[in-house]
C-alpha positions as CSV (number, residue, x, y, z in Angstrom):
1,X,-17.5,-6.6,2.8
2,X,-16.6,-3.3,4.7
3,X,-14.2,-1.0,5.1
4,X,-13.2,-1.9,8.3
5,X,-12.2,-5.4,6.5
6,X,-10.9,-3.9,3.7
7,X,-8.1,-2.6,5.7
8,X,-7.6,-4.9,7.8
9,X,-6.9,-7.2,4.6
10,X,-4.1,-4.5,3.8
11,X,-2.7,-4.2,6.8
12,X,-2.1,-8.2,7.5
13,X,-0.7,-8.2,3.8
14,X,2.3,-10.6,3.3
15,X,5.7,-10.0,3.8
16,X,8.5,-10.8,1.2
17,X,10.8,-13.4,2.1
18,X,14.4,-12.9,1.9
19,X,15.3,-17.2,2.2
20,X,14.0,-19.8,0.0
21,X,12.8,-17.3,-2.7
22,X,12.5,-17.6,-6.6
23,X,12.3,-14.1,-7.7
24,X,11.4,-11.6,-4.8
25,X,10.1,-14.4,-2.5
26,X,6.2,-12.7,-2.9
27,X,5.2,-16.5,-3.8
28,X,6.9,-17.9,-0.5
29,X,5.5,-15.0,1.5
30,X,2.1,-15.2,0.2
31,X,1.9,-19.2,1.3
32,X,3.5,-18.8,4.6
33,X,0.7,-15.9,5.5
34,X,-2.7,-17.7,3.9
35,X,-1.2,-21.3,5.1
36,X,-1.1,-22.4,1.8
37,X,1.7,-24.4,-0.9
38,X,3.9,-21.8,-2.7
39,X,3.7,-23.6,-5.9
40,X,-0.3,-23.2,-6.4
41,X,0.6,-19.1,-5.8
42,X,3.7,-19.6,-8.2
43,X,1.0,-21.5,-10.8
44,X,-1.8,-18.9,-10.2
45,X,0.7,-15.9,-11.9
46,X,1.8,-18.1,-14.8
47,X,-1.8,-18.7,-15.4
48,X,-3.0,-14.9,-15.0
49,X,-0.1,-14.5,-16.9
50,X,-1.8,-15.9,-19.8
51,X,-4.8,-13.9,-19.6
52,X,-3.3,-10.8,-21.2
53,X,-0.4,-10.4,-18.6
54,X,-2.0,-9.8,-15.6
55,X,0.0,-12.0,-13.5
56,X,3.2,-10.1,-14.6
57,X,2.0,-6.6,-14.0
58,X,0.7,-8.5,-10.4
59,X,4.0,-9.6,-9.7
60,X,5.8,-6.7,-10.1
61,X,3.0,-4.7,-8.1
62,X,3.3,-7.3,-5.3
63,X,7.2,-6.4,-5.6
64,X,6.6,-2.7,-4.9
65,X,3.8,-3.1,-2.1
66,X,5.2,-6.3,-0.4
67,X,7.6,-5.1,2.4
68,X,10.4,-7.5,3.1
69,X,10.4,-9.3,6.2
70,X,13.9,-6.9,7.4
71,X,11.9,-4.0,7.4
72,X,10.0,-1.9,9.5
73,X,6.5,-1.9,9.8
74,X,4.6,-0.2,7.5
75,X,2.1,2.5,8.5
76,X,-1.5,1.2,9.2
77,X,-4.4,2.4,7.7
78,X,-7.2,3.5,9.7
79,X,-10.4,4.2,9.0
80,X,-11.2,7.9,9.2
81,X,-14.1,9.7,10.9
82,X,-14.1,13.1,9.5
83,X,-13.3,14.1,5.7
84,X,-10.3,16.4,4.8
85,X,-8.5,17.5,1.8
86,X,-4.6,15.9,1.8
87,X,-2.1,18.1,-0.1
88,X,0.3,16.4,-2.5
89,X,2.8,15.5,0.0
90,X,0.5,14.1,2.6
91,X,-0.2,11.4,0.1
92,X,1.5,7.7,0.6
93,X,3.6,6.8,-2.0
94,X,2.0,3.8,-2.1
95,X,-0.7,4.9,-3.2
96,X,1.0,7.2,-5.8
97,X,2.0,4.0,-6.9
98,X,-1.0,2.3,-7.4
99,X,-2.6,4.9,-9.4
100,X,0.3,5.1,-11.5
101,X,-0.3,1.6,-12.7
102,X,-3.8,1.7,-13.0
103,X,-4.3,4.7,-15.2
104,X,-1.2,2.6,-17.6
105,X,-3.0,-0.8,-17.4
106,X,-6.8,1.2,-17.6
107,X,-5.1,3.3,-20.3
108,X,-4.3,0.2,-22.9
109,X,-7.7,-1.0,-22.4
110,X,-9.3,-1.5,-25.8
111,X,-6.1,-1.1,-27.9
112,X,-5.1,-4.0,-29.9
113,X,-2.3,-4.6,-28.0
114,X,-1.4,-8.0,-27.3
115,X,-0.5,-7.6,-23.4
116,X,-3.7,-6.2,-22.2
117,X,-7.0,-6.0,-23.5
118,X,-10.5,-8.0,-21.8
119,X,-8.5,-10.8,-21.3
120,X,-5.9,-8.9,-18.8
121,X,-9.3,-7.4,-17.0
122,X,-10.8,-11.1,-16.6
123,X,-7.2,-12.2,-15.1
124,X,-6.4,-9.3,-12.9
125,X,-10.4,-9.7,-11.6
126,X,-10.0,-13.7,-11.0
127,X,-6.3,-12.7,-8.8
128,X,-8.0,-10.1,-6.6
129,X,-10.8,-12.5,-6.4
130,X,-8.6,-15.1,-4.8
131,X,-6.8,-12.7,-2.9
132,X,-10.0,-12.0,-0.8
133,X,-11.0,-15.6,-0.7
134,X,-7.4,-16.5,0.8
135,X,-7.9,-13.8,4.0
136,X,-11.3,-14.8,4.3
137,X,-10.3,-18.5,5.0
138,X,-6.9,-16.9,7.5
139,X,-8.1,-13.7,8.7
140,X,-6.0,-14.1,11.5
141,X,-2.3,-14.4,10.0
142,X,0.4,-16.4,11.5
143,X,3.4,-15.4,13.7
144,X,5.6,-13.4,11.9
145,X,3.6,-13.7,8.5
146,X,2.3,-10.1,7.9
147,X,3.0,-6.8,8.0
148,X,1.5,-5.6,10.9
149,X,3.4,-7.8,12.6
150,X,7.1,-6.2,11.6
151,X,9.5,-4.5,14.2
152,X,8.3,-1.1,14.6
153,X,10.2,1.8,13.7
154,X,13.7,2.1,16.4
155,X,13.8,-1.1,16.8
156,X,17.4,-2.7,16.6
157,X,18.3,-5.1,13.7
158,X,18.9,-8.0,15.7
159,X,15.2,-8.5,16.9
160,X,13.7,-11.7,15.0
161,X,10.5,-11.0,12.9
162,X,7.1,-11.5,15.7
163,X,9.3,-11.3,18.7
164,X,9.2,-9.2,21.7
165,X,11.3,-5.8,22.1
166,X,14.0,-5.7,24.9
167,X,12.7,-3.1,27.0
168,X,15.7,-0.4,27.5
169,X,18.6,-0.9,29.6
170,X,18.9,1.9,32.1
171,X,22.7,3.4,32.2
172,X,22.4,5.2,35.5
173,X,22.0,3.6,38.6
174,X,19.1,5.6,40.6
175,X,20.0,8.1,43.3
176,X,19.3,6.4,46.8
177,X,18.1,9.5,49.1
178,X,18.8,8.9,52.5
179,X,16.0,8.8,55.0
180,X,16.2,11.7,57.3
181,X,16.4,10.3,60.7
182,X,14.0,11.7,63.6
183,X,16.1,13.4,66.6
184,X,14.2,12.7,69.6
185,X,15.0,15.5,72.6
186,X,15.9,15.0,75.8
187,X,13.2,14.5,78.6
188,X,13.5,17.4,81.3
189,X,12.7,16.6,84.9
190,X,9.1,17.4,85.7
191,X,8.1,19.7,88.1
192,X,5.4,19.9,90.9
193,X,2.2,18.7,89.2
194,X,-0.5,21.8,88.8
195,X,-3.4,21.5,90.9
196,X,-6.4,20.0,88.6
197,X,-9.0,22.6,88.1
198,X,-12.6,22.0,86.6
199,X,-12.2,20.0,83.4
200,X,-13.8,22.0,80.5
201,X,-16.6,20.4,78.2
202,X,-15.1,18.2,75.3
203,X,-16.3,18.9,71.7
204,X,-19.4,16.6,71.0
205,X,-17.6,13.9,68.9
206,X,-19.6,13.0,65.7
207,X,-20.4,9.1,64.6
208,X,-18.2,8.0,61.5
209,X,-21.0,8.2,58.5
210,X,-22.0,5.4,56.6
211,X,-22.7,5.2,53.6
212,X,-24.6,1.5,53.2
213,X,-28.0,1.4,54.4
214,X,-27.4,-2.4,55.6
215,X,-24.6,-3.6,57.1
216,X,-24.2,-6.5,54.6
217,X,-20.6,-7.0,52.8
218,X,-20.5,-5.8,49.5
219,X,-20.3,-8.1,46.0
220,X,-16.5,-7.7,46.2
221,X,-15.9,-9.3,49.8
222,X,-18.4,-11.5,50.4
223,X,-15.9,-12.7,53.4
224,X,-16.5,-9.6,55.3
225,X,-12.8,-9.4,55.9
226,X,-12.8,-5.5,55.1
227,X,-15.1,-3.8,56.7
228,X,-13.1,-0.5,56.4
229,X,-13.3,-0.1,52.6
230,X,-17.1,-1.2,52.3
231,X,-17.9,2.5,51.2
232,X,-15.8,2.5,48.3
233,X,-17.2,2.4,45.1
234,X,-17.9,-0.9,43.4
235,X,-14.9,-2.0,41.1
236,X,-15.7,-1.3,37.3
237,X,-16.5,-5.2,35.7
238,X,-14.0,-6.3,33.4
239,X,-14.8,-6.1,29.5
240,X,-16.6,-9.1,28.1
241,X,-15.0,-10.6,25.4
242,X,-16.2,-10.0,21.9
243,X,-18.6,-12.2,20.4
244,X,-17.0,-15.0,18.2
245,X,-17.9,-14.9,14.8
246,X,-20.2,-17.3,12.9
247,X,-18.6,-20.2,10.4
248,X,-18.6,-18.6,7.2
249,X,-20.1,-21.5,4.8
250,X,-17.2,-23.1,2.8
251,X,-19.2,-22.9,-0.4
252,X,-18.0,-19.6,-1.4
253,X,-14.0,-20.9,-1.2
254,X,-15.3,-24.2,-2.8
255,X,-17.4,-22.6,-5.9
256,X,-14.8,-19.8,-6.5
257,X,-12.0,-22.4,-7.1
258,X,-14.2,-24.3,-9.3
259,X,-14.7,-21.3,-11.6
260,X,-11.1,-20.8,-11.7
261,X,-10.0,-24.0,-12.4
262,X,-13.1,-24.2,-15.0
263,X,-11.3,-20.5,-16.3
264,X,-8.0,-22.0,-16.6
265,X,-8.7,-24.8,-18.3
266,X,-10.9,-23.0,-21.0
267,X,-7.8,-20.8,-20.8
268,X,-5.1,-23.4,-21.7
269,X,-7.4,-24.9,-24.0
270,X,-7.5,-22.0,-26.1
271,X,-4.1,-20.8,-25.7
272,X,-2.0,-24.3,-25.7
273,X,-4.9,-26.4,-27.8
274,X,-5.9,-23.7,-30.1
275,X,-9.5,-24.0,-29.5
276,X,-11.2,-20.8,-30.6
277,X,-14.7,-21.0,-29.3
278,X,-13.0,-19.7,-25.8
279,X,-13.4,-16.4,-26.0
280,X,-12.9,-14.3,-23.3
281,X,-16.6,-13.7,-22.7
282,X,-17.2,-17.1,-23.1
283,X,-14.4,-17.9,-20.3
284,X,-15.7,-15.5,-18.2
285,X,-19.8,-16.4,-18.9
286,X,-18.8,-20.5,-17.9
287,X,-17.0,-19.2,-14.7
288,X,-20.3,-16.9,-13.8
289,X,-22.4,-20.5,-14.3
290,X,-20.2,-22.0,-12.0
291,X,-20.8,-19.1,-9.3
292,X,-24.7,-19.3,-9.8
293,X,-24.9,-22.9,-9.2
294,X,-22.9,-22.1,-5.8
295,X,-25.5,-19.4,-4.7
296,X,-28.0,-22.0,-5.7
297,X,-26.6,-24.7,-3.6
298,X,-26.5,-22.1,-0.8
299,X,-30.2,-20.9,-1.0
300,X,-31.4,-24.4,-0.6
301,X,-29.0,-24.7,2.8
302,X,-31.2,-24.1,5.9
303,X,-28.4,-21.6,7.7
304,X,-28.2,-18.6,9.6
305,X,-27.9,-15.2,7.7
306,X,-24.2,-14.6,8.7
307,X,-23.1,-18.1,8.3
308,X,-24.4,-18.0,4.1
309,X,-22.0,-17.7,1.3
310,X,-22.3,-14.1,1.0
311,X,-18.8,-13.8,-0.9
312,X,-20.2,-15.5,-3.9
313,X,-21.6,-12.5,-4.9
314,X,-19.8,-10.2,-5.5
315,X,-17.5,-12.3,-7.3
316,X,-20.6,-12.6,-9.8
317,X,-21.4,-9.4,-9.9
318,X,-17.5,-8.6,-11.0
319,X,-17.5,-11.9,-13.1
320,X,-20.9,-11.0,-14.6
321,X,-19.5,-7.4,-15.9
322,X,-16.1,-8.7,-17.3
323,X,-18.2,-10.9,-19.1
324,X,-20.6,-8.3,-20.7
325,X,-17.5,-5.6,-21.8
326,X,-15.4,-8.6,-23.0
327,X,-18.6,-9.3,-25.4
328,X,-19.0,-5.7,-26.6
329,X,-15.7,-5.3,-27.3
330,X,-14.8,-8.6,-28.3
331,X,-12.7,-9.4,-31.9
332,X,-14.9,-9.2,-34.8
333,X,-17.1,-6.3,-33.3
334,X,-16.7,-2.5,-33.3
335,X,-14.8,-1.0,-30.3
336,X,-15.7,2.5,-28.8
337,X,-16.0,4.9,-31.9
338,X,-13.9,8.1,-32.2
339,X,-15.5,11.5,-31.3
340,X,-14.7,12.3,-27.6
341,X,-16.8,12.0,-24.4
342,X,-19.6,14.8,-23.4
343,X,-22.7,16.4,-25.6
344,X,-22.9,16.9,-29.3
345,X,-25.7,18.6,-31.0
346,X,-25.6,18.6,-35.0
347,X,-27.8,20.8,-36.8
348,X,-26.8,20.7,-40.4
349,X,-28.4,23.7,-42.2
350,X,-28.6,22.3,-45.6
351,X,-27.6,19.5,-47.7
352,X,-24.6,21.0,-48.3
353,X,-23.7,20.6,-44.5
354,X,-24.9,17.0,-44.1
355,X,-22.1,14.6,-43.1
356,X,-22.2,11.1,-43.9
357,X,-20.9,10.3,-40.3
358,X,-21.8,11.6,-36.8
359,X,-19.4,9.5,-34.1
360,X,-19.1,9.9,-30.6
361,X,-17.1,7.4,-27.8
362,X,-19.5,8.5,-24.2
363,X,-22.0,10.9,-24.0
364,X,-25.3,12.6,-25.4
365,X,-25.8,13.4,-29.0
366,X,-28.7,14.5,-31.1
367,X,-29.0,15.0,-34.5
368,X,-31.5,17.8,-36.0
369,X,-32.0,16.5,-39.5
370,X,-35.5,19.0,-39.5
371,X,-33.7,21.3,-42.2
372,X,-31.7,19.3,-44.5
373,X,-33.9,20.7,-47.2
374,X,-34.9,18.7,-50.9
375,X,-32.0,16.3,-51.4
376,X,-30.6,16.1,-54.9
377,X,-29.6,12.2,-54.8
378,X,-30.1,9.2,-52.1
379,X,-27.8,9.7,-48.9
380,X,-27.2,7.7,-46.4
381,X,-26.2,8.9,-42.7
382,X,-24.6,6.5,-40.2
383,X,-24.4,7.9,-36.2
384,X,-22.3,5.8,-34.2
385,X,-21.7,5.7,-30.6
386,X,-20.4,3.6,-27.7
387,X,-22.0,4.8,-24.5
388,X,-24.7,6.8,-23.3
389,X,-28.0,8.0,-26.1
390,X,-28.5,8.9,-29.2
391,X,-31.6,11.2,-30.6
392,X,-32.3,12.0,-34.0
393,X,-35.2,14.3,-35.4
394,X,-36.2,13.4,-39.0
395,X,-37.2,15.8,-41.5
396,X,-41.1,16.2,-42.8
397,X,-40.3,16.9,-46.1
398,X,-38.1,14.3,-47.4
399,X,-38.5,10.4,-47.3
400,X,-36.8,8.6,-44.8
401,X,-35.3,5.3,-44.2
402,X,-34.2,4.4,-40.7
403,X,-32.3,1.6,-38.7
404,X,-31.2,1.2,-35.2
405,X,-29.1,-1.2,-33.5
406,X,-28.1,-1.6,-30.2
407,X,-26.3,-3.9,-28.0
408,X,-27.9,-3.3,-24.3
409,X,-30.5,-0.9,-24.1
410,X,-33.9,-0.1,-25.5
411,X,-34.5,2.0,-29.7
412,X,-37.4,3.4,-31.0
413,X,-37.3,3.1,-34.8
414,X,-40.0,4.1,-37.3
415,X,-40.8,1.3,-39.7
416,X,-41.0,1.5,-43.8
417,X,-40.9,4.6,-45.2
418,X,-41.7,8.0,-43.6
419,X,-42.9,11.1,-46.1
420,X,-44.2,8.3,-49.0
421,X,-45.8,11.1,-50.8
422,X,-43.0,13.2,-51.1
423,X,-41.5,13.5,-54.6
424,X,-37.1,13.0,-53.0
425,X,-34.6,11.0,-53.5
426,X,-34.5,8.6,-49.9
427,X,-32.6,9.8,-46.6
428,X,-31.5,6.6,-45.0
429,X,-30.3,7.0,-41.0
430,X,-28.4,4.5,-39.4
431,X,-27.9,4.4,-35.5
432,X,-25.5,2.2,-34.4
433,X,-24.9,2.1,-30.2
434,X,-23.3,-0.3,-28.0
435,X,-25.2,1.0,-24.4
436,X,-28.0,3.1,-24.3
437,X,-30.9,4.3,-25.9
438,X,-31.8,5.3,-29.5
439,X,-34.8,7.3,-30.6
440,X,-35.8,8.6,-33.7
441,X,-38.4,11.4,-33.9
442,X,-40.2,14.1,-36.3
């Protein structure tokens, strides 16, 4: 996967039918391009529809990113070779688009909303997935399929979809110049011919040079039927044609439909059947097993390095992370705590100043517990934190109590009770952290 694939996958996107359609024709269009049946594109939305609407919010993207097959050709993207800065209204609106629905759909990520949470991720992932497994089977789209392949810009209406343009029609005639014709004058009679005197030395003529040490024909005209052009320069060879590409292995198309159809059915058996052990990690962690018995199959296959199933994955490696944030932030667990993203450092100066909660949602934070001072009863203070590491300094004087948990990631806890010998009343910490590290220190 490069970028020079990447765009060619955008710029042979479908086109929109305007015959035959249900609701925008992006199903019909979508089969007619990858060679496939509308009605598996039509039941792949309804069924990424059920994984938090996805398919809906696809749909409607597809509607806005399509073009129709009546219209011009979109601009092409090409790859660039030097870097500059675009101003505002150098920017496609397409991609204005685009980024208008990402930061909504990215926005309501987490939220408790019904329409989109891990489930929408694992949807709108398994869509894309099958996007690029559909150009990777027709990378070469049919007549009149795609949208590099619409009328360009000025073209008249008329022209079919794939078809040649009628070259203009000249309205003029052209202007015929007449050939001058040569006036020949009249012979005058001669007169008595001069007597001949001594003929004057001619001008030493000079041989024609050649530039061939040989007189053999060239490559060109092996005949020997012109002679006279033998000192031009050799023609330039034609351009070979490009190497055709290896067979790409069909276990990548063959495993990735096997985890979807292995996702949709856990899918409909939680949705329609009410099963509740098909959570989305769950969903998400049976269609990564499917994918890793397909790179298995693949490393035991004796075949050539470009002819392996190297689109499996990536698809793992996307599966594989919907699966770990849909089991961090699954029901029943704690979602990204409040606080803000960036570097806290508490320093409470007292007991007085001692909070019984330190949050944040990304970051750094440490806690400098070194001068709380003699407590007057037990306490107990709970750091939580989504993302990133958490450090706490304990106090010398006091006795301490401490717990870590974490989710991913590595904690260094003290065990039992720190300061025994000291005559307080018990500090217990608590670090909870989803990602990262945890340390506690004196």
């Amino acid at each position: 996967m490069d970028t020079t694939t990447l765009l060619d996958l955008w710029n042979t996107r479908p086109v929109r039918r305007r015959h035959g359609k249900s609701v925008g024709g992006v199903c019909t269009g979508i089969g007619m391009r990858y060679r496939i049946d509308p009605t598996l594109v039509k039941v792949a939305f309804v069924v990424a529809a059920l994984f938090g609407g996805s398919g809906i919010v696809l749909y409607i993207a597809c509607l806005v990113l399509l073009p129709a097959e009546d219209e011009t050709a979109p601009r092409q993207l090409k790859p660039h070779t030097q870097r500059h800065f675009k101003g505002l209204h150098e920017i496609p609106w397409y991609w204005v688009v685009l980024t208008v629905i990402a930061v909504v759909v990215l926005g309501s990520m987490g939220s408790s909303s019904p329409f989109w949470g891990s489930s929408g991720l694992l949807g709108l992932v398994l869509m894309l997935g099958g996007w690029w497994l559909l150009y990777m089977r027709t990378p070469q789209a049919p007549a009149g399929t795609s949208a590099d392949q619409l009328r360009p810009a000025g073209t008249p209406p008329g022209v079919a979809l794939g078809a040649a343009v009628p070259a203009p029609v000249n309205e003029y005639p052209p202007i015929t110049v007449p050939t001058p014709t040569t006036v020949v004058p009249p012979t005058t009679p001669l007169g008595p011919t001069p007597p001949l005197g001594p003929i004057p030395p001619s001008a030493p003529t000079t041989p024609p040079v050649s530039h061939r040490d040989d007189d053999a024909p060239p490559a060109w005209d092996p005949l020997g039927a012109a002679p006279f052009a033998w000192d031009l320069p050799e023609p330039t060879p034609p351009p070979k044609p490009p190497a055709p590409k290896p067979q790409r292995s069909p276990l990548t198309s063959i495993f990735a439909g096997l985890a979807l159809i292995v996702a949709s059915v856990a899918t409909a058996a939680r949705v329609v059947g009410g099963v509740e052990w098909f959570t989305v990690g769950r969903i998400a962690a049976l269609a990564l097993v499917v994918l890793g018995i397909g790179m298995l199959v693949d490393s035991l296959q004796r075949r050539r390095p470009n002819s392996r199933a190297s689109g499996l994955v990536p698809l793992a490696v996307i599966v594989g992370v919907v699966a770990v944030l849909a089991t961090l932030f699954a029901a029943g667990r704690p979602a990204l705590p409040s606080g803000g993203i960036g570097e806290r450092n508490w320093h409470p100066q007292g007991v007085e100043q001692l909070s019984s909660e330190y949050a944040l949602s990304i970051g750094t934070s440490v806690l400098d517990l070194s001068d709380v001072g003699p407590l007057d009863r037990d306490r107990t203070v709970t750091v939580r934190q989504g993302i990133g590491d958490i450090t706490v300094i304990l106090p010398n004087d006091v006795r301490v109590k401490t717990t870590c948990t974490t989710t991913i990631g590595d904690q260094t806890c003290p065990d039992g009770v720190l300061n025994a010998d000291a005559k307080t009343p018990i500090l217990t910490v608590d670090a909870t952290l989803s990602i990262g590290t945890v340390e506690m220190k004196q």
